[in-house]
C-alpha positions as CSV (number, residue, x, y, z in Angstrom):
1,X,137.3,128.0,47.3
2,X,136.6,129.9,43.9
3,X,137.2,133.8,44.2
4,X,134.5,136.4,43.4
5,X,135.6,136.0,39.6
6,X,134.7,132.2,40.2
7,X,138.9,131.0,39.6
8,X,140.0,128.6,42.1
9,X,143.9,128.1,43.1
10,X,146.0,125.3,41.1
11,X,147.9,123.1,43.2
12,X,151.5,121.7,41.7
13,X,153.6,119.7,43.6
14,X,157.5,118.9,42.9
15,X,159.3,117.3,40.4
16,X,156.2,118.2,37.9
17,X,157.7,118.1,34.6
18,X,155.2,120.5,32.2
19,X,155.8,120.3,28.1
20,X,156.1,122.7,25.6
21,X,152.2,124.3,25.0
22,X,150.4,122.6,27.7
23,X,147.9,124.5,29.0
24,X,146.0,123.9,32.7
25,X,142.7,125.7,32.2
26,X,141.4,126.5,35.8
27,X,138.2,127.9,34.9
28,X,135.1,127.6,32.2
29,X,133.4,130.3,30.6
30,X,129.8,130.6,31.9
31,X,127.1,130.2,29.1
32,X,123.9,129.5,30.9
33,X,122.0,132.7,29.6
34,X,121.3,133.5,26.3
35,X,120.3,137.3,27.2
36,X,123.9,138.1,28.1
37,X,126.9,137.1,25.8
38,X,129.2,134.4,26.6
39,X,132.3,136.9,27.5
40,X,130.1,138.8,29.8
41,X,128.7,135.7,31.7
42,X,132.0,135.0,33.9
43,X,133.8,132.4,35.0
44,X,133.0,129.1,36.8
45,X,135.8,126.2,38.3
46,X,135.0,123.1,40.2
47,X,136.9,122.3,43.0
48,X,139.1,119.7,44.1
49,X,139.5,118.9,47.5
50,X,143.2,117.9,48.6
51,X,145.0,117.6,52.0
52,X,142.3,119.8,53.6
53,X,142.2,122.5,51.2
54,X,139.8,123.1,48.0
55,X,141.9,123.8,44.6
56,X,140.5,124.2,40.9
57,X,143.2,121.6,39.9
58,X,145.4,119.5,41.8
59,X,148.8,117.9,40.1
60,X,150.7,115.8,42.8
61,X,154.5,115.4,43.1
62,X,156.4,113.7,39.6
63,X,153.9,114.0,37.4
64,X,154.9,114.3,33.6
65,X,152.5,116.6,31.6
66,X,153.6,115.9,27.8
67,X,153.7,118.6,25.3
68,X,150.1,120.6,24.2
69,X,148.7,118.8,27.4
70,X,145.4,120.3,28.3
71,X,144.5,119.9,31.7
72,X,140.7,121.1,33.0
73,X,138.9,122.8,35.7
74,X,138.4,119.9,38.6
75,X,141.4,117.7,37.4
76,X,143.1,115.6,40.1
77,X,146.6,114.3,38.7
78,X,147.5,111.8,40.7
79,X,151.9,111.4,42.1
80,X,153.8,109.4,39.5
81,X,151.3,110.0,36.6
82,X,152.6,110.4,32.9
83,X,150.0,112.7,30.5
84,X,151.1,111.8,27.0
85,X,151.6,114.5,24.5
86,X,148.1,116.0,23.1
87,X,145.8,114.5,25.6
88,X,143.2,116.4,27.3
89,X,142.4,115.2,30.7
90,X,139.6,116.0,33.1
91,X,138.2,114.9,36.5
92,X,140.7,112.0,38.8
93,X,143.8,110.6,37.1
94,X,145.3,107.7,40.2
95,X,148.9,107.7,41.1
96,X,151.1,106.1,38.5
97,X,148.9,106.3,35.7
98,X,149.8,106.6,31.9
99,X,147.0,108.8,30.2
100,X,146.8,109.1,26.2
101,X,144.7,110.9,24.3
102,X,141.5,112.9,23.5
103,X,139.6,112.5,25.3
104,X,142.5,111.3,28.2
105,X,142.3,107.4,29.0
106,X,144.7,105.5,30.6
107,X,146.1,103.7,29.2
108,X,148.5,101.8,31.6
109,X,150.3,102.0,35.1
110,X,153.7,102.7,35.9
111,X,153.8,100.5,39.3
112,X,152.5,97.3,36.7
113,X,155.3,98.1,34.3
114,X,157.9,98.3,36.8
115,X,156.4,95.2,38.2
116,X,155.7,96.6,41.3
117,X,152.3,96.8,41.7
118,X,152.0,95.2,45.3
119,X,155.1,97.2,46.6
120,X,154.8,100.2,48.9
121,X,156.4,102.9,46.7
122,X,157.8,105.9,48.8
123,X,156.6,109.6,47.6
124,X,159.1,112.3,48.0
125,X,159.1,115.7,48.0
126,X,158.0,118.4,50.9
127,X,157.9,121.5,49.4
128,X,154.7,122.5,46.7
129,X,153.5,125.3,44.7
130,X,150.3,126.8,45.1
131,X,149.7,129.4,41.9
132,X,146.9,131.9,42.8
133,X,144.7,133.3,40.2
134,X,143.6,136.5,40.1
């Protein structure tokens, strides 16, 4: 749930590998009124909703963020995802994805490349991070 500020929690699970300059923007400038200027106007995130809790963004366990990666407000990052260098990504990325670009698109899955794609691939990891913004 957004604080009085309007800034939601991120959510990072483990093995998350983040490049050089990426940048996971958690909230949006408001800009709805033009009586009041843009920096005075606060903030806004949307929420994600994940394993019972609500987050601004949610990156699941061994995801690759590329270098300059720009991740937005209300991202889901699905486990096993790879965010190529540059891209800018924004509402639900599924697991094993391969995302490219501006805007993101994916571009290909890892379970297809692996030839796996019909297998039931096991997700480690127990421990997460939960970053609160204040």
């Amino acid at each position: 749930m957004p604080d009085r500020n309007g800034l939601s929690r991120i959510f990072i699970g483990n093995d998350v590998g983040i490049g050089r300059g990426s940048f996971i923007l958690n909230a949006n400038h408001r800009f709805d009124s033009l009586d009041v200027s843009i920096m005075s106007q606060g903030h806004e995130s949307r929420v994600v909703e994940y394993k019972g809790r609500e987050y601004g963004i949610v990156i699941e366990n061994d995801v690759w963020l590329g270098a300059n990666v720009v991740v937005l407000t209300g991202t889901h990052i699905g486990t096993g995802s790879v965010i190529g260098a540059n891209a800018v990504v924004s509402g639900t990325i599924p697991p094993f994805s391969i995302v490219m670009g501006n805007p993101g698109r994916i571009i290909g899955n890892r379970l297809k490349r692996a030839g796996k794609e019909n297998s039931n691939v096991k997700v480690t990891g127990e421990k997460n991070t939960t970053i609160p913004i204040s």
